[in-house]
NUGUKE-755228 format. One record per residue (C-alpha): residue number from 1; residue in one letter; chain; x, y, z negated. Coordinates in Angstrom, 1 decimal. Layout:
BEGIN
PT num residuo cadena      x      y      z
PT NUM       a      A      X      Y      Z
...
***
This chain:
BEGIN
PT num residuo cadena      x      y      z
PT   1       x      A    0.0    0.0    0.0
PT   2       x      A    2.7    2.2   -1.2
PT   3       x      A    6.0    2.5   -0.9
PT   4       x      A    8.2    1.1   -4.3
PT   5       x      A   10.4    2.9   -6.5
PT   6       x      A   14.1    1.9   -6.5
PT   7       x      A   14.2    0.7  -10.3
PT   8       x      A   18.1    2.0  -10.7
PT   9       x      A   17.1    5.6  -10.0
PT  10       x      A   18.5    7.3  -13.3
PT  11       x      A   16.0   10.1  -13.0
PT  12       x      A   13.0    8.1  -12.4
PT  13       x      A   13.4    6.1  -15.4
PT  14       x      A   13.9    9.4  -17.4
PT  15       x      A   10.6   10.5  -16.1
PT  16       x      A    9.2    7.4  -17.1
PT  17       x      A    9.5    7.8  -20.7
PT  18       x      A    8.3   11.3  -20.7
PT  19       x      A    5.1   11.1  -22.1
PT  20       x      A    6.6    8.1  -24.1
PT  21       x      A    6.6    6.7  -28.1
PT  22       x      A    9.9    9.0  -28.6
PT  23       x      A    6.9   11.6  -28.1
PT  24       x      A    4.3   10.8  -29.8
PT  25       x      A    5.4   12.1  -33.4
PT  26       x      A    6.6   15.2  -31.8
PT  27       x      A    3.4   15.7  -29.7
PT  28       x      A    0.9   14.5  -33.2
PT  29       x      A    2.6   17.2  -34.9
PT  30       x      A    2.2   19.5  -31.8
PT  31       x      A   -1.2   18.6  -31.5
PT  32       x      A   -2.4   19.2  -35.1
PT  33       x      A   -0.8   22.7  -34.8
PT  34       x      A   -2.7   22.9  -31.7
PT  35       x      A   -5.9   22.0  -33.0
PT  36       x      A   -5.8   24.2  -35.7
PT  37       x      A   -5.0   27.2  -33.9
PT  38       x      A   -7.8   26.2  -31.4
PT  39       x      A  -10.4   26.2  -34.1
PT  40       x      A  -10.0   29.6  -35.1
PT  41       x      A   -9.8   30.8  -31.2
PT  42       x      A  -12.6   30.7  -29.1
PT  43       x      A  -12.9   27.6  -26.8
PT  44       x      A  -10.7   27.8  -24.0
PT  45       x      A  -12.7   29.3  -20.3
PT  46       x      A  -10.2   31.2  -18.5
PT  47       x      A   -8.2   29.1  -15.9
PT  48       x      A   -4.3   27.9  -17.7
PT  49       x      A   -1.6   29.5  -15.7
PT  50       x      A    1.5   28.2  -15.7
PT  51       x      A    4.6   30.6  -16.2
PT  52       x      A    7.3   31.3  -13.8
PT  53       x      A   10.3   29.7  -14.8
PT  54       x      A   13.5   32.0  -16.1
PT  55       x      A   17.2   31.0  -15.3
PT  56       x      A   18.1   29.3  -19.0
PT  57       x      A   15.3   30.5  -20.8
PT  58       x      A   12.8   27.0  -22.7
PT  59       x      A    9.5   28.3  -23.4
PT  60       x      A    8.1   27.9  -27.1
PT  61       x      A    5.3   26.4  -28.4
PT  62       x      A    2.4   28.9  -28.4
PT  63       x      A    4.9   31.1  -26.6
PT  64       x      A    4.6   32.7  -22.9
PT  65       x      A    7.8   33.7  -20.6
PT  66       x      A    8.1   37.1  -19.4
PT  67       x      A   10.0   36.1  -16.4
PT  68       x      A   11.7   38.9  -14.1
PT  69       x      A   10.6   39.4  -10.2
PT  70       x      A   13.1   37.4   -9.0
PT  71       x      A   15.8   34.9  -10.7
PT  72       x      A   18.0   32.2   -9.2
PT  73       x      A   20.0   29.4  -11.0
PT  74       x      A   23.7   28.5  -10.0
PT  75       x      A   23.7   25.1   -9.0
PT  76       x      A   27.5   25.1   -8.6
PT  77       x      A   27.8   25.3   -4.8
PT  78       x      A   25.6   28.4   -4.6
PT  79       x      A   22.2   29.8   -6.0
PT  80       x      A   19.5   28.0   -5.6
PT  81       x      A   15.9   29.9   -6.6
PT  82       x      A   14.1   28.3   -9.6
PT  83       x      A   10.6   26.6   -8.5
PT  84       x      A    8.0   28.9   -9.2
PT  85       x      A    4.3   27.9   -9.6
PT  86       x      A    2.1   28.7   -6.9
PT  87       x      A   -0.6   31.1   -6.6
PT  88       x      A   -3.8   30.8   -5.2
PT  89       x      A   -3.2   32.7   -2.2
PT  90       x      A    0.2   30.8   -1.5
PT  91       x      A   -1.9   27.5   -1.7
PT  92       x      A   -4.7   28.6    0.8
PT  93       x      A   -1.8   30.0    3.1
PT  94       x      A    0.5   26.9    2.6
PT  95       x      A   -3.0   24.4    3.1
PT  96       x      A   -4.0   26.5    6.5
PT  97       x      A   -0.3   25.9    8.1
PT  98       x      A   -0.5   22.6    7.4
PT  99       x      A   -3.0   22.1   10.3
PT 100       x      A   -4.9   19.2    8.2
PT 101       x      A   -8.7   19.2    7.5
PT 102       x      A  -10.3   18.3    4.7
PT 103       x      A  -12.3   14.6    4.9
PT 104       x      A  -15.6   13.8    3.2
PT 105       x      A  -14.2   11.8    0.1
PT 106       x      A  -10.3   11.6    1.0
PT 107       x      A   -7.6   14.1   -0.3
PT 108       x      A   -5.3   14.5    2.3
PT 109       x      A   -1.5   15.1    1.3
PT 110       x      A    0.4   18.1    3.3
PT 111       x      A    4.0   17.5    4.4
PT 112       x      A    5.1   20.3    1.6
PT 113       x      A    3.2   18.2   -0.8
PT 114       x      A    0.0   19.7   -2.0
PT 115       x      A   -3.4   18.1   -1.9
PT 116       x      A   -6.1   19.3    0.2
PT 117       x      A   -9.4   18.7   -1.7
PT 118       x      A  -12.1   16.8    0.0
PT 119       x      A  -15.4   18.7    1.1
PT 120       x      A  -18.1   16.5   -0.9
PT 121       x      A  -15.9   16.4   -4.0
PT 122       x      A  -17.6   18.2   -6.8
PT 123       x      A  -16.7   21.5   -8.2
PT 124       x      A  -14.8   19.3  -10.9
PT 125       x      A  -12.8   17.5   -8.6
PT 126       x      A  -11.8   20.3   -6.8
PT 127       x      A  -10.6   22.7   -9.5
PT 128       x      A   -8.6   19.4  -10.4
PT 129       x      A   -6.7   19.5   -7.2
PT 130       x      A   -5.9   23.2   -6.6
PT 131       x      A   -4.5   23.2  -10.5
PT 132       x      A   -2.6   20.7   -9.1
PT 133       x      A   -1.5   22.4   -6.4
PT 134       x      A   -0.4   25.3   -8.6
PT 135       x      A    2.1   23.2  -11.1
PT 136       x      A    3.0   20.6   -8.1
PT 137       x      A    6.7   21.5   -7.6
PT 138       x      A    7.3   22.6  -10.7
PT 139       x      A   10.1   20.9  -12.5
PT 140       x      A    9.7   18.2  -15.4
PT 141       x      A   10.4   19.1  -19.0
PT 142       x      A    9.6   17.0  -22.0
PT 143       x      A    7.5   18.0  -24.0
PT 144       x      A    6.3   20.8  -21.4
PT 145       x      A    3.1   21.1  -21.6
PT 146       x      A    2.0   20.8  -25.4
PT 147       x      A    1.2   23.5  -27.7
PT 148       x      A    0.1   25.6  -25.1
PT 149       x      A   -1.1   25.3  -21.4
PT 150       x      A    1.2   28.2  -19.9
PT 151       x      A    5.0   26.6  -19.5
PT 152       x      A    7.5   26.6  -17.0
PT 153       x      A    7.9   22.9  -16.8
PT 154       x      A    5.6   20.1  -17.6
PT 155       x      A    6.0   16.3  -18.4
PT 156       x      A    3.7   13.8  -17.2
PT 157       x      A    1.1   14.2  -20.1
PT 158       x      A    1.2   17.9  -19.8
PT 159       x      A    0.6   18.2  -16.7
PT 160       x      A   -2.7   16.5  -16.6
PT 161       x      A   -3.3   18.6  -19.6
PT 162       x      A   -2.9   21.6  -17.6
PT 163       x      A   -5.0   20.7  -14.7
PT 164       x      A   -8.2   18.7  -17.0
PT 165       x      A   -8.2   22.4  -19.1
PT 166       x      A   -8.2   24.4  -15.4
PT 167       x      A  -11.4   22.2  -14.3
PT 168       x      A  -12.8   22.4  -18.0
PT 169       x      A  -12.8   18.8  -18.9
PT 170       x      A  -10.2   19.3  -21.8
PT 171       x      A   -9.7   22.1  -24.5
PT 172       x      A   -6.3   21.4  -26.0
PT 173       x      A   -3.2   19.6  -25.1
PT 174       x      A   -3.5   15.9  -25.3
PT 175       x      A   -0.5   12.9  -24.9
PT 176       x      A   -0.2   10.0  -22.8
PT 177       x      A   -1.4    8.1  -26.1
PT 178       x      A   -4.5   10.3  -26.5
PT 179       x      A   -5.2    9.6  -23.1
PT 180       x      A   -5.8    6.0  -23.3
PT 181       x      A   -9.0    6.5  -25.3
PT 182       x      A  -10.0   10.0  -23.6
PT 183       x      A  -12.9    9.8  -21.3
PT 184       x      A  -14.8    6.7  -20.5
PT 185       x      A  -13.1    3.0  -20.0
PT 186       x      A  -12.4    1.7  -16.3
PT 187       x      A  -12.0    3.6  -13.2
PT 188       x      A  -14.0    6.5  -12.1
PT 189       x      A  -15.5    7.5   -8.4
PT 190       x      A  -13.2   10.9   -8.4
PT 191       x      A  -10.5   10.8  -11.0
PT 192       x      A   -9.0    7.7  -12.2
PT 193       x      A   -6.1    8.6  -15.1
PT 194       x      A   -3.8    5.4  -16.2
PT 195       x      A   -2.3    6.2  -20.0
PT 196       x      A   -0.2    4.2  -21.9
PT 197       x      A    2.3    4.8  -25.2
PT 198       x      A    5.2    6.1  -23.4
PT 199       x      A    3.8    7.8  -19.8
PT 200       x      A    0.3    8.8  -17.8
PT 201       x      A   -0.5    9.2  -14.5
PT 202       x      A   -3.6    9.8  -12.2
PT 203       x      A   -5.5    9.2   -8.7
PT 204       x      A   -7.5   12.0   -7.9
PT 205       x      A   -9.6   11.2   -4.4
PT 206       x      A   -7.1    8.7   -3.6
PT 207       x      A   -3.9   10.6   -4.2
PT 208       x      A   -1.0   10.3   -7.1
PT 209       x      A   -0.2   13.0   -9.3
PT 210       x      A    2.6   11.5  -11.4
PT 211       x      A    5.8   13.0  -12.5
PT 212       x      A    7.7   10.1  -11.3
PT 213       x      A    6.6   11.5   -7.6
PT 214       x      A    8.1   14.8   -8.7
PT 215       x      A   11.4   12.9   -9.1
PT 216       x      A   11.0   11.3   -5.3
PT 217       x      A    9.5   13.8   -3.3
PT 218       x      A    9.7   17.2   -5.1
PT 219       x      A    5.7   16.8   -5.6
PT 220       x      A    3.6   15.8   -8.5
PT 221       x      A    1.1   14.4   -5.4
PT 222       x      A    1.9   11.7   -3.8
PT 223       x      A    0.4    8.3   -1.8
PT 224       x      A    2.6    5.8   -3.7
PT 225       x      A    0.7    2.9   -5.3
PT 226       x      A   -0.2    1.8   -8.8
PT 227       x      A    2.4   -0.2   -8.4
PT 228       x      A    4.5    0.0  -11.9
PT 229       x      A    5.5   -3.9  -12.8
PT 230       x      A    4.4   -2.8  -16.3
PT 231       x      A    0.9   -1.7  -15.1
PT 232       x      A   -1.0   -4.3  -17.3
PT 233       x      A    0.3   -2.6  -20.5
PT 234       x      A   -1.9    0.7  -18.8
PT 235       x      A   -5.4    1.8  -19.8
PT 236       x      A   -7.6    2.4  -17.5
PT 237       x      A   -9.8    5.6  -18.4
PT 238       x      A  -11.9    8.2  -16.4
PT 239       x      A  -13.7   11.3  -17.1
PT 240       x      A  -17.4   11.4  -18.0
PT 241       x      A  -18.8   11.8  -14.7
PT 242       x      A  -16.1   11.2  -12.3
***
């Protein structure tokens, strides 16, 4: 169906454990902070934004960056700009050059690796994909993500944070361990999210978003399989209605 990963990639198997049981007292303790503040703030509406990365700079929890205009990074033979998230605007224009067309119940994958929603997929589904969109290149961080929405890097377990809150299915943070009980059991029609102790994942109209397609492609969207030879040791979950 898909194409395999190579199981000696170094990175691959770092992004792997990113969501992982070296996490999980980290991200309880992040999450109880998280809670807390969220129930003395008002429930969260607004679409997340994610930050725009600074040269050197980690973002804290509860903390936004206030990046420059522009920044680069020195990546030794040169300077190489920082990934930025997309904007709406930059999606739609990126989207139109691709020259695809949405299909009826299909997400279509550009070549620059952003997910074209398709037309009869509910408001939901949609909002799910173009949140995508806006955090798909941006690089992996653990722990990025949690204790806030707005980072400049997300691991796997944040990023489907991000993009849940942005379609209003989730109001706080949540780990790859939270996940396995979140929703409803078994696949969904829409959105199917695979959670286990020490990483998450998703299918979203038939395509990936995964942070070990980040490390192949440069994407969090891809149309690699649920392929993982650990995929029994997954639960299956979906959200209420999709």
């Amino acid at each position: 169906m898909g194409r395999k990963l190579a199981p000696t990639v170094a990175l691959v198997a770092l992004l792997a454990v990113g969501c992982g049981s070296a996490q999980s007292t980290q991200s309880d303790s992040t999450s109880q902070r998280t809670t807390a503040a969220q129930q003395a703030a008002p429930t969260l509406h607004a679409h997340p934004q994610a930050v725009e990365p600074v040269a050197g700079a980690v973002a804290q929890a509860g903390q936004s960056a206030s990046p420059p205009s522009s920044f680069s990074v020195n990546s030794g033979s040169g300077s190489a700009p920082v990934a930025q998230p997309v904007s709406d605007a930059q999606v739609r224009q990126e989207l139109s050059a691709s020259g695809l067309s949405a299909t009826t119940t299909q997400a279509e994958l550009t070549p620059g690796g952003l997910a074209i929603a398709p037309i009869n997929a509910p408001p939901a589904v949609q909002n799910v994909i173009d949140a995508g969109n806006q955090i798909a290149h941006l690089p992996y961080r653990f722990g990025g993500g949690h204790g806030t929405f707005e980072d400049n890097a997300y691991d796997c377990s944040g990023s489907l944070s991000f993009v849940f809150a942005a379609a209003g299915l989730l109001n706080t943070t949540v780990t790859s361990g939270q996940l396995m009980s979140w929703g409803k059991p078994g696949p969904g029609k829409w959105i199917t999210v695979f959670a286990a102790p020490g990483h998450t994942f998703m299918y979203v109209a038939g395509l990936r978003f995964d942070t070990v397609a980040l490390a192949e492609t440069g994407s969090r969207w891809s149309n690699r399989s649920a392929d993982e030879p650990d995929l029994k040791s997954f639960v299956v979950r979906h959200p209420v209605g999709l």
